[in-house]
C-alpha positions as CSV (number, residue, x, y, z in Angstrom):
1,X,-56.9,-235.0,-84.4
2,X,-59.2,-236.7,-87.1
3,X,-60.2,-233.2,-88.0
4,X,-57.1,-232.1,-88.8
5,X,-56.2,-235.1,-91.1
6,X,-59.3,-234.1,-93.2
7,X,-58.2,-230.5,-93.3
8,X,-54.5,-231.3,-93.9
9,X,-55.2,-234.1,-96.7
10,X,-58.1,-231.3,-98.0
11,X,-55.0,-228.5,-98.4
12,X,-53.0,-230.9,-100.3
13,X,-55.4,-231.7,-103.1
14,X,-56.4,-227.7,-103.3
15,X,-52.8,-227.0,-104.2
16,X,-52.8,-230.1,-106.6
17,X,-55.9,-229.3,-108.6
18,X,-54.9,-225.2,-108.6
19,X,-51.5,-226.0,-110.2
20,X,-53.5,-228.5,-112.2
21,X,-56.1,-225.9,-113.4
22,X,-53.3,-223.2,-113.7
23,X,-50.6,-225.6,-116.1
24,X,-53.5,-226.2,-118.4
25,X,-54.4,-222.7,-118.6
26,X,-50.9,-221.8,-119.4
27,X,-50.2,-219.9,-116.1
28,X,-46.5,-221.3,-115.8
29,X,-45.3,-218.1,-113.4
30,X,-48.9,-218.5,-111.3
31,X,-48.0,-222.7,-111.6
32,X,-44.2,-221.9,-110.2
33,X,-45.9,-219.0,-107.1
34,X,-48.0,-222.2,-106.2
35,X,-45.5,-224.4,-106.1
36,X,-43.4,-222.3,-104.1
37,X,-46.5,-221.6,-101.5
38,X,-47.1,-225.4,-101.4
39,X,-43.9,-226.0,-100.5
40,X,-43.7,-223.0,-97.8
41,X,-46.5,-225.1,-96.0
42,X,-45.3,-228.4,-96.5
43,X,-41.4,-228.6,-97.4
44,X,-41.2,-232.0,-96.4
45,X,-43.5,-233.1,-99.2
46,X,-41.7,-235.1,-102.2
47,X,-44.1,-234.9,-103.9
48,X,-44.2,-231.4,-104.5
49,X,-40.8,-231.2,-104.5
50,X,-40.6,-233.3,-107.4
51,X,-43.9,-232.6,-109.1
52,X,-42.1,-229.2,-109.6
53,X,-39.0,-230.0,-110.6
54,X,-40.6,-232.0,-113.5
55,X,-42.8,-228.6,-114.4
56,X,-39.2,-227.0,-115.2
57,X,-37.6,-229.7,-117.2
58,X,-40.3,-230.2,-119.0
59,X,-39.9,-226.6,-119.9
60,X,-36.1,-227.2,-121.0
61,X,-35.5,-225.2,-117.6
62,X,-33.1,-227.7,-117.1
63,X,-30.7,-225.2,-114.3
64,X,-34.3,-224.4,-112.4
65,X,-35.3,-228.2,-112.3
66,X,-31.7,-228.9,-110.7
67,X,-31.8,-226.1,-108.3
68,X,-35.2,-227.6,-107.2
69,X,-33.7,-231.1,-106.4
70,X,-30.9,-229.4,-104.8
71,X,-33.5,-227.5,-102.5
72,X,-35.5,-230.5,-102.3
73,X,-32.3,-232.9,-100.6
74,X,-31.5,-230.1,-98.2
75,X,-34.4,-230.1,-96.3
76,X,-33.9,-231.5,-92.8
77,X,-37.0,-234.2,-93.2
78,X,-38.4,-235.2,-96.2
79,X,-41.9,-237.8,-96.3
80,X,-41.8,-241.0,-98.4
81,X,-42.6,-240.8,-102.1
């Protein structure tokens, strides 16, 4: 179990410091395909959720951002942010 946690808590902060590394690089469509993977293995993560809805309004991507939330609210279990 304890092996797990390290592996699960290890994934997170890989897809954290990727997007990371890719929005300073300028890499907004790799940023947005990393997003979208991060939350195809973890959907009930808020923090993605809304990590990435932030990446599109801060891009004036104001319909995206709201889509995002929209997505994020219909999930059947979401964690605490």
């Amino acid at each position: 179990m304890y092996l797990f946690l390290v592996i699960f808590f290890f994934r997170k902060q890989i897809f954290k410091n990727y997007i990371e590394i890719e929005l300073q690089l300028g890499n907004i469509d790799r940023c947005r395909k990393l997003y979208e993977l991060y939350l195809e293995w973890s959907p009930e993560n808020c923090y993605a959720w809304s990590k990435y809805a932030e990446l599109e309004r801060s891009l004036a991507e104001t319909e995206r951002s709201r889509v995002i939330f929209e997505l994020a609210i219909s999930q059947p279990a979401l964690d605490m942010p």
